[in-house]
C-alpha positions as CSV (number, residue, x, y, z in Angstrom):
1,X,0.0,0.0,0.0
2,X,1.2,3.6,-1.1
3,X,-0.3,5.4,2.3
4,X,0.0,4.1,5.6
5,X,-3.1,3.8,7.6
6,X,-2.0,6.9,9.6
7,X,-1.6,8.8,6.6
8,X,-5.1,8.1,4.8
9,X,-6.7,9.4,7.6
10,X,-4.6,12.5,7.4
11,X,-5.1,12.7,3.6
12,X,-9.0,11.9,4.2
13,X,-8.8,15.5,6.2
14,X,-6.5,17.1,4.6
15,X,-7.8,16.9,1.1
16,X,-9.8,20.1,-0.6
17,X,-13.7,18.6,-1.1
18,X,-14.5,18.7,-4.5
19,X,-17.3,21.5,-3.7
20,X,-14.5,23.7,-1.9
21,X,-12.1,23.5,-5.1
22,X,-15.3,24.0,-7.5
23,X,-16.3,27.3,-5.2
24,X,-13.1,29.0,-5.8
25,X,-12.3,27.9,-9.3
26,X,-15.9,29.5,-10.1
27,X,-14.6,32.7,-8.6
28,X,-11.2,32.7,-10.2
29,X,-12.8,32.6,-14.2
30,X,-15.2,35.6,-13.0
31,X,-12.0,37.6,-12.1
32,X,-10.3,36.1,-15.0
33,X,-13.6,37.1,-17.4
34,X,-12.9,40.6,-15.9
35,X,-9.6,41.3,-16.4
36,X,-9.8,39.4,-20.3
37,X,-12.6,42.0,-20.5
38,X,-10.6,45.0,-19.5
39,X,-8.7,45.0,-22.7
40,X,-5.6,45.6,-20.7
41,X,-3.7,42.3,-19.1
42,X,-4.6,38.3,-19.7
43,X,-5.8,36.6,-16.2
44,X,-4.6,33.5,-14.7
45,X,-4.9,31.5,-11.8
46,X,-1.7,30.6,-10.0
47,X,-0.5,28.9,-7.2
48,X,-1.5,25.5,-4.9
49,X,-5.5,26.2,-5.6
50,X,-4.5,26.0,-9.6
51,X,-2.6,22.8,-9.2
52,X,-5.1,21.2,-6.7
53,X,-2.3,21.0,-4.2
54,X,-4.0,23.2,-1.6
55,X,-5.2,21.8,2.2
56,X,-8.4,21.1,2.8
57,X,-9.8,24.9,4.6
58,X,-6.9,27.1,2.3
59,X,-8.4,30.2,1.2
60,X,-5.9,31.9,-0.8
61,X,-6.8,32.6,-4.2
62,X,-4.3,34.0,-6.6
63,X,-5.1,35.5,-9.7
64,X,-2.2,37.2,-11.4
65,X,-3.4,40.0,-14.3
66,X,-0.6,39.3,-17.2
67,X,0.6,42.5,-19.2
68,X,3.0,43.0,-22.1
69,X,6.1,43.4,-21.3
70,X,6.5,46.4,-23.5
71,X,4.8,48.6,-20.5
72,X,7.3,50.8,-18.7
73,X,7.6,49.5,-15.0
74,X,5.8,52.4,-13.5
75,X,2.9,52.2,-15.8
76,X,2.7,48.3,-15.0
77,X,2.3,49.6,-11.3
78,X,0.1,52.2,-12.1
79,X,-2.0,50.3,-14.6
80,X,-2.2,46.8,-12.9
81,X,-3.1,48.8,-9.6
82,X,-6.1,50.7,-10.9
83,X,-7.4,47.4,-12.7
84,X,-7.4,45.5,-9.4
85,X,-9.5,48.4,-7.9
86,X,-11.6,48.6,-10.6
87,X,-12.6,44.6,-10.4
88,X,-12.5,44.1,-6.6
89,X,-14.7,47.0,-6.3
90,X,-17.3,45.0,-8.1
91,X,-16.8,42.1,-5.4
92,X,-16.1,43.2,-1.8
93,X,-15.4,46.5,-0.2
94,X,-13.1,45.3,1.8
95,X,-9.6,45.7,-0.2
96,X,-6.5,46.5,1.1
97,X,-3.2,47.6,-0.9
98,X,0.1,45.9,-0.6
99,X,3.2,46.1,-1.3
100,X,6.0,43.2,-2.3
101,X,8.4,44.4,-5.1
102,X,5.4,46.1,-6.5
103,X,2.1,46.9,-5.3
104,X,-0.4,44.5,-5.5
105,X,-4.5,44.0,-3.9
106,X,-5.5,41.8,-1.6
107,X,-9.5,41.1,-1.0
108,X,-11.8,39.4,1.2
109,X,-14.0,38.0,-1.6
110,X,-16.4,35.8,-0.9
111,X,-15.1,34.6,2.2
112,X,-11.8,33.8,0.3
113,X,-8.7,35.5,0.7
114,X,-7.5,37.0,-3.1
115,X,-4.7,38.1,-4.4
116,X,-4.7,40.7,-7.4
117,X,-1.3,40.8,-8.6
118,X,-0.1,42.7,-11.5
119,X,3.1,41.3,-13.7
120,X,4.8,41.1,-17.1
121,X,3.9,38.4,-19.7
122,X,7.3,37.2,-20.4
123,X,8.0,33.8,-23.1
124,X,10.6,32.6,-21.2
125,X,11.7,32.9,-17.4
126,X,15.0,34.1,-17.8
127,X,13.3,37.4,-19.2
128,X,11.6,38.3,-16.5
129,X,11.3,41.7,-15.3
130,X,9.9,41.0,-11.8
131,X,10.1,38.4,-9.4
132,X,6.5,37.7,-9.6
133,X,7.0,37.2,-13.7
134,X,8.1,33.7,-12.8
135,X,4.9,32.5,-11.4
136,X,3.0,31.5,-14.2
137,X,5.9,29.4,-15.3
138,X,6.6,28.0,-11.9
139,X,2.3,26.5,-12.6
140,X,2.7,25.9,-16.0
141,X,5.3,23.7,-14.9
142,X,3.8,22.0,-12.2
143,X,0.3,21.2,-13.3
144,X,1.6,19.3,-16.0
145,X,3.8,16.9,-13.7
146,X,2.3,16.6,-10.4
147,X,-1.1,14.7,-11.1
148,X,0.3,11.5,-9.9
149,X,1.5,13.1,-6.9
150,X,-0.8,15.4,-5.2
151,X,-1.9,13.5,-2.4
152,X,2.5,13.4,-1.8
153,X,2.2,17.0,-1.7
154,X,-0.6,17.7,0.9
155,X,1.1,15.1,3.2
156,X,4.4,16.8,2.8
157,X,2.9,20.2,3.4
158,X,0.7,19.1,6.5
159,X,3.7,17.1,7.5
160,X,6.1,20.8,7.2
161,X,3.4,22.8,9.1
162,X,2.8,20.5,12.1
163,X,6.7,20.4,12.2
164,X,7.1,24.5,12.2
165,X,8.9,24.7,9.4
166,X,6.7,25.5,6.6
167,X,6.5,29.2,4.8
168,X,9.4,31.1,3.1
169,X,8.6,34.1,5.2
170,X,11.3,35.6,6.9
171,X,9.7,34.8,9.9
172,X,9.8,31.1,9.7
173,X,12.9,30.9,6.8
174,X,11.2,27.4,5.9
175,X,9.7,25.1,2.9
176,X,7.1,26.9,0.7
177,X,4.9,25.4,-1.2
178,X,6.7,25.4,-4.7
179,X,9.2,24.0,-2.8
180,X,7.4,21.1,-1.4
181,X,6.2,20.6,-5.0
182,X,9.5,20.2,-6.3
183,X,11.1,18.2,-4.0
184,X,7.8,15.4,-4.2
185,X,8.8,15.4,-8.1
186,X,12.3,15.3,-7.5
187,X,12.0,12.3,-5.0
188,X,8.9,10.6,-6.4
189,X,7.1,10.4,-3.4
190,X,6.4,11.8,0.1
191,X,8.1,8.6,1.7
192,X,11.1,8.4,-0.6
193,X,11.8,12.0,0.6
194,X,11.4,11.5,4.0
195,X,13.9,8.3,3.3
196,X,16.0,10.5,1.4
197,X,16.0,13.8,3.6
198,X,17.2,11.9,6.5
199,X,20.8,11.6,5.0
200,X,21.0,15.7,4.2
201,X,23.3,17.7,5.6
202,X,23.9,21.1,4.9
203,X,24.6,22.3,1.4
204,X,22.6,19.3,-0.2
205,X,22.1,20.5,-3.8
206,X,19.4,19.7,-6.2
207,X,19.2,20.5,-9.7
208,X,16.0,18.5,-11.3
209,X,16.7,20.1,-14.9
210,X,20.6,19.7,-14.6
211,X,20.8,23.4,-15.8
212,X,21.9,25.3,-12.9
213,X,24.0,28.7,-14.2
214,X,25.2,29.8,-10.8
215,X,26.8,28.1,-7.5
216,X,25.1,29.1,-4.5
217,X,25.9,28.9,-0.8
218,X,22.2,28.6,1.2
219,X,22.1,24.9,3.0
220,X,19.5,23.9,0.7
221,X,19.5,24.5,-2.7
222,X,17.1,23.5,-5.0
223,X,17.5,25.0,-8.7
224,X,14.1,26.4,-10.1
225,X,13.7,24.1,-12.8
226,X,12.3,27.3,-15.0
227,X,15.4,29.3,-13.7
228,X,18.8,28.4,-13.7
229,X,19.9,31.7,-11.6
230,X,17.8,30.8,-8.8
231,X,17.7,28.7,-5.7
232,X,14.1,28.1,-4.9
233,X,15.2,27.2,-1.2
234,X,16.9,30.2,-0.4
235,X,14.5,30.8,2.1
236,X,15.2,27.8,4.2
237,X,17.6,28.5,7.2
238,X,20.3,26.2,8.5
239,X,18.1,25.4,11.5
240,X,14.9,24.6,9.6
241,X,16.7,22.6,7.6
242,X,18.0,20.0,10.2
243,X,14.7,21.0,11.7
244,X,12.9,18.9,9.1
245,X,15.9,16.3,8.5
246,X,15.0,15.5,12.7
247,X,11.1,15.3,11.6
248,X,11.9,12.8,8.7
249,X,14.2,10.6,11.2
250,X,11.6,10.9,13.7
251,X,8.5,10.3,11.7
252,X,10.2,7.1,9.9
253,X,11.3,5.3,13.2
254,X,8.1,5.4,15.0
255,X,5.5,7.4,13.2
256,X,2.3,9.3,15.1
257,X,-0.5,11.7,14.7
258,X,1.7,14.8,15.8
259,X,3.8,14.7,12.4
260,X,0.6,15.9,11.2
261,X,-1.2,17.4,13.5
262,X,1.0,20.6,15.8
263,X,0.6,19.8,19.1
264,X,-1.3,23.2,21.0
265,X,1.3,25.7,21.8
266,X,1.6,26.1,25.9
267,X,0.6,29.5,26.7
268,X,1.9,30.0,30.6
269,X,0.4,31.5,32.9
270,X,1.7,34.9,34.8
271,X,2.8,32.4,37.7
272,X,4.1,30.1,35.6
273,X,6.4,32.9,33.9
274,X,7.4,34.2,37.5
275,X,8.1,30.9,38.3
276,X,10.5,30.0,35.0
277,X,11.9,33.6,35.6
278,X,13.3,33.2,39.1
279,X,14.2,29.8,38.2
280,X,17.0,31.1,35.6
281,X,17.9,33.8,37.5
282,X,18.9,35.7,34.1
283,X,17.7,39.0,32.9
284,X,14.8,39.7,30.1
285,X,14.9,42.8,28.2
286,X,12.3,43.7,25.7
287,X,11.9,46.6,23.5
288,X,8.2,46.7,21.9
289,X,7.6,49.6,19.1
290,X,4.6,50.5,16.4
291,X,4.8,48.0,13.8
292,X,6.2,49.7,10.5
293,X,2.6,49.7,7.8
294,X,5.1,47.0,5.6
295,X,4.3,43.8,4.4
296,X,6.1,41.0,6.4
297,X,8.9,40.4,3.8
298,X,10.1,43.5,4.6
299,X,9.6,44.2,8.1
300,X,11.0,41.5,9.7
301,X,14.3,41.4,8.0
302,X,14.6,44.5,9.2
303,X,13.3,43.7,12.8
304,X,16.6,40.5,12.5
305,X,19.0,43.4,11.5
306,X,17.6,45.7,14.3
307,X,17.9,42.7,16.6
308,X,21.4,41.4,15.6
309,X,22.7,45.1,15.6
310,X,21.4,45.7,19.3
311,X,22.7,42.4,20.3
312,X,26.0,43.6,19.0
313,X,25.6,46.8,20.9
314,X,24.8,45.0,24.3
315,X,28.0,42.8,23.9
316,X,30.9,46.0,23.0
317,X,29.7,47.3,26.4
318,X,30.5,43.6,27.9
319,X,26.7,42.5,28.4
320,X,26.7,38.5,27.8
321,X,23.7,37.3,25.7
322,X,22.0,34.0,26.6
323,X,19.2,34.5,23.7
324,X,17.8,37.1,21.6
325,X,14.6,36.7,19.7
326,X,12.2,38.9,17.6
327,X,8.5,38.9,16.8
328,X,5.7,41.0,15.1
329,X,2.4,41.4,15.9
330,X,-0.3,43.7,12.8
331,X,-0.2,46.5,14.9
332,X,3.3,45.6,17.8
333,X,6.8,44.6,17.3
334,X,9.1,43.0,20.0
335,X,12.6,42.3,20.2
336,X,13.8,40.3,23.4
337,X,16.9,40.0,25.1
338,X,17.9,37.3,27.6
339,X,21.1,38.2,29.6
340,X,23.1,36.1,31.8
341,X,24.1,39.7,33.4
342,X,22.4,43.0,33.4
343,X,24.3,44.7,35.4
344,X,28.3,45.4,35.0
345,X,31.0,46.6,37.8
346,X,31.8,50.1,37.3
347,X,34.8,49.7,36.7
348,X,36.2,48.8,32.7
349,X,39.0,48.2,30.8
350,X,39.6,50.6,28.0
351,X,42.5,49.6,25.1
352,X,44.6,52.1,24.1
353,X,47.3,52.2,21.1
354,X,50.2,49.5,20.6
355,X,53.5,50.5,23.2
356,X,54.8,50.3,19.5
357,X,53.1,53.0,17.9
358,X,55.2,55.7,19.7
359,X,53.3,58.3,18.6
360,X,49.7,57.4,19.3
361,X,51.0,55.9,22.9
362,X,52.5,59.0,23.7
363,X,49.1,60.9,23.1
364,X,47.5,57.8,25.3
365,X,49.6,58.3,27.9
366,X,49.5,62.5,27.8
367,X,45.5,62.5,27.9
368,X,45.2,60.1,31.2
369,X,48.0,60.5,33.0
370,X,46.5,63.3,34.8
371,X,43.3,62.2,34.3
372,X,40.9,62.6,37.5
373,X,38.5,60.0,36.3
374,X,40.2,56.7,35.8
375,X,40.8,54.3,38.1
376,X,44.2,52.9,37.3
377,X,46.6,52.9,34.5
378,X,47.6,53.5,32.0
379,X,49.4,50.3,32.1
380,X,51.0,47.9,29.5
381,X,49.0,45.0,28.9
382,X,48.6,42.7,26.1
383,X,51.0,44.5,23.7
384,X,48.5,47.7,24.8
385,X,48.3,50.8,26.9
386,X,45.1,50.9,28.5
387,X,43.4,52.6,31.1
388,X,40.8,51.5,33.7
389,X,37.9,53.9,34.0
390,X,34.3,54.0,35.1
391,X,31.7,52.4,32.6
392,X,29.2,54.9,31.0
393,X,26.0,52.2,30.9
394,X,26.2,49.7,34.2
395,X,23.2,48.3,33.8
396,X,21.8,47.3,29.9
397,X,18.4,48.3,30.9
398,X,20.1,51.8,30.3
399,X,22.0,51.5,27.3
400,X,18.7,50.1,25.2
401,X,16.4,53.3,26.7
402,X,19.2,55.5,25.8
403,X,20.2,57.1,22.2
404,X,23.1,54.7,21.6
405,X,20.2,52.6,20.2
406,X,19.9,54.8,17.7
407,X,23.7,55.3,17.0
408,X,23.6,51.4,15.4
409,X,22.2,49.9,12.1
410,X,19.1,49.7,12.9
411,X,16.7,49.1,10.1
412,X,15.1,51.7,8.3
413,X,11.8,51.2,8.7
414,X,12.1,50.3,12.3
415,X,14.2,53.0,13.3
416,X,11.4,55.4,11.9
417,X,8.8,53.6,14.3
418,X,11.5,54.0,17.1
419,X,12.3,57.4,16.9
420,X,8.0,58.1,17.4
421,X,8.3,55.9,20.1
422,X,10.1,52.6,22.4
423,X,9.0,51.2,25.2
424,X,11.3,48.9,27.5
425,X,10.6,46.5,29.9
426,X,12.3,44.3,32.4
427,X,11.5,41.3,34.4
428,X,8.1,40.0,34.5
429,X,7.5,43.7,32.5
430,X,8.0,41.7,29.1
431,X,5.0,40.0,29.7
432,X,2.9,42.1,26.9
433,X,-0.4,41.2,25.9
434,X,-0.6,39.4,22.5
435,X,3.3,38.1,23.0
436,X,2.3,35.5,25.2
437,X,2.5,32.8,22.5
438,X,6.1,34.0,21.8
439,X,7.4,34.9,25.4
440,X,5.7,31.2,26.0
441,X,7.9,29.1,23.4
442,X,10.8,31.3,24.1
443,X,10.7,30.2,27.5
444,X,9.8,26.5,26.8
445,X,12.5,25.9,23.5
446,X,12.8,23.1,22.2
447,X,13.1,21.2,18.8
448,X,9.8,20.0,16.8
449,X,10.9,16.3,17.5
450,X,11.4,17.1,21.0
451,X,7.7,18.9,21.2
452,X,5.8,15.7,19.5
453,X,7.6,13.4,21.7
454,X,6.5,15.3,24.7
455,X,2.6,15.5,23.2
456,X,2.7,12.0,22.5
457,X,3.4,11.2,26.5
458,X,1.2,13.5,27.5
459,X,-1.9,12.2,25.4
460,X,-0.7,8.8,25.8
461,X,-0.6,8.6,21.7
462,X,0.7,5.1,20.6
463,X,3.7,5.0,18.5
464,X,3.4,2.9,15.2
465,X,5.2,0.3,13.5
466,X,8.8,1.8,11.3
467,X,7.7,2.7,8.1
């Protein structure tokens, strides 16, 4: 049998009903009909609901409005924005604008969730103009190869999501969809990729159309078989990556309903925070801020610069970081610090010049050795003059509530949101409303093999036989 017991049950869930697919494939020709009828751009359904690859409950409906290439980039942006308004008015008046590489619609239609999205109607790939031109040849290519395979797929993307490591959002850095796709052709099979995956390591390389142009340096690299420039796994971190190589290992040694299935995150209590708190007798730090009005692409790499540059601040003046995490909420942003130490001695050590460089060490020694504010030196050590003196930010609560914060590369978009406005908080302080979920598995971290182990004692789940 192709399926294990286990997994027809989860493919009896997980597939879209035929009425569910019908719904919004009736919906995608009207929008289709409309933009034909506009005289301006061909329409086209993309994505997992085009190649019937989509989870049972899915509402994300992509229809991409095709226009010749001859059309100037602005005009493209102009042009394919004021079609989108045009047709979505007719629907839904709930619309919203956003903003990728170009700008695009998004609407509530129908209870569905649809995408208006405006690109260039390239012949070949390697002509495109925008990312987004690769699309349609990404489900041109698909939908004629993946027939045989789709129930593969929707196991392989269930079996990514329960793990935590599906989406190519910067937030998660995982598998997305295309991605899935690819690597179920590639393998022929959800379980002889699972057999496969659990001898990766990082920098496995995949080339299904052995045409890659370029050499690239991700962990995972899987050349887009429409694209020889471009690693469609360029998303997936190191960590995500063994990450799912532990949920293949796993799954194939003693398979269970939690591959599938995410076991409820923990949200602790107040008490229960205290509690973890006190017990690690470390310091939390977090810095919450207005949410800059981007999509997520672009916010939250800036949120991971902002987080590593402030992380880098906290360590020049001597703080030791345990952990640093960040997380965004639609309308809040948090970074948070864990410290082994938050406060620092007063005193510091401060290098000066080479005893070599007579020059420069004859200036060191001139400026402190009258100097009413150091506390010894200066003195020869390491090859060095230096000087001990008294440190400007003892405790880090300080330095990140004071405008050195703004002295580092912070991104741009948060560092707008910043300058309005920053809040810090210590301690049990961090507890914000709507981080709990994130404070929560910060506190309780643990791998996605780990966390299904743990659910499967805790609901007593039986383990089944090695596939």
């Amino acid at each position: 049998m192709r399926f294990s017991d286990l997994e027809q049950s989860v493919l009896a869930e997980i597939r879209p009903t035929g009425d569910e697919l019908d719904r919004m494939y009736a919906l995608a020709d009207r929008l289709i009909a409309d933009i034909q009828a506009s005289g301006k751009a061909d329409g086209m359904m993309v994505g997992s609901v085009a190649r019937k690859t989509c989870v049972h409950g899915d509402r994300d409906l992509d229809v991409f409005m095709l226009f010749d290439p001859s059309l100037p980039r602005e005009d493209l942006e102009r042009e394919g924005l004021a079609l989108a308004w045009n047709i979505a008015k007719q629907y839904t008046d709930t619309i919203r604008e956003k903003y990728a590489e170009h700008p695009y619609l998004n609407a509530t239609i129908e209870g569905l969730d649809v995408d208006l999205v405006p690109c260039y109607q390239v012949q070949e790939a390697t002509g495109i103009q925008s990312a987004v031109d690769r699309t349609p040849f990404h489900n041109r290519y698909i939908k004629a190869r993946i027939d045989q395979y789709t129930d593969d797929v929707l196991l392989l993307k269930q079996f990514v999501k329960a793990g935590g490591v599906y989406g190519s959002d910067q937030m998660t850095e995982g598998f997305a969809g295309y991605l899935c796709e690819l690597l179920i052709l590639y393998h022929g099979g959800f379980h002889d990729l699972l057999k496969e995956a659990t001898q990766w390591k990082p920098g496995k390389f995949i080339d299904i159309e052995q045409h890659a142009a370029k050499w690239f340096e991700e962990p995972l690299v899987v050349i887009d078989p429409v694209d020889p420039c471009r690693n469609v796994s360029a998303s997936v971190s190191e960590t995500k990556l063994l990450e799912f190589i532990e949920l293949c290992q796993g799954y194939l040694k003693s398979p269970s309903k939690w591959f599938f299935y995410r076991p409820p995150i923990c949200i602790l209590t107040e008490e229960e925070v205290s509690s973890l708190l006190k017990g690690r007798e470390s310091a939390f730090i977090a810095m919450t801020f207005k949410t800059p009005p981007f999509i997520e692409d672009i916010v939250v790499p800036q949120l991971r610069k902002s987080l590593h540059t402030l992380v880098d601040l906290l360590k020049r003046n001597e703080f030791v970081i345990a952990r640093a995490d960040t997380w965004m909420l639609e309308d809040r942003s948090m970074l948070l610090f864990e410290l082994l130490v938050d406060t620092l001695p007063a005193v510091r050590y401060h290098a000066g010049p080479p005893v070599t460089a007579h020059v420069n060490a004859a200036k060191f020694i001139e400026k402190y050795i009258h100097s009413d504010i150091i506390f010894a030196g200066p003195f020869i050590r390491e090859g060095r003059y230096g000087v001990e003196m008294p440190r400007k930010y003892r405790r880090a609560l300080d330095l990140l509530s004071s405008s050195e914060v703004f002295a580092t590369a912070l991104g741009k978009h948060v560092k707008h949101t910043m300058k309005e406005e920053y809040l810090v908080y210590s301690g049990m302080e961090c507890w914000q409303p709507g981080f709990e979920p994130f404070l929560s598995e910060f506190l309780q971290k643990s791998s996605p093999l780990v966390r299904i182990r743990r659910a499967e004692a805790r609901t007593h789940t039986p383990r089944l036989e090695t596939i």
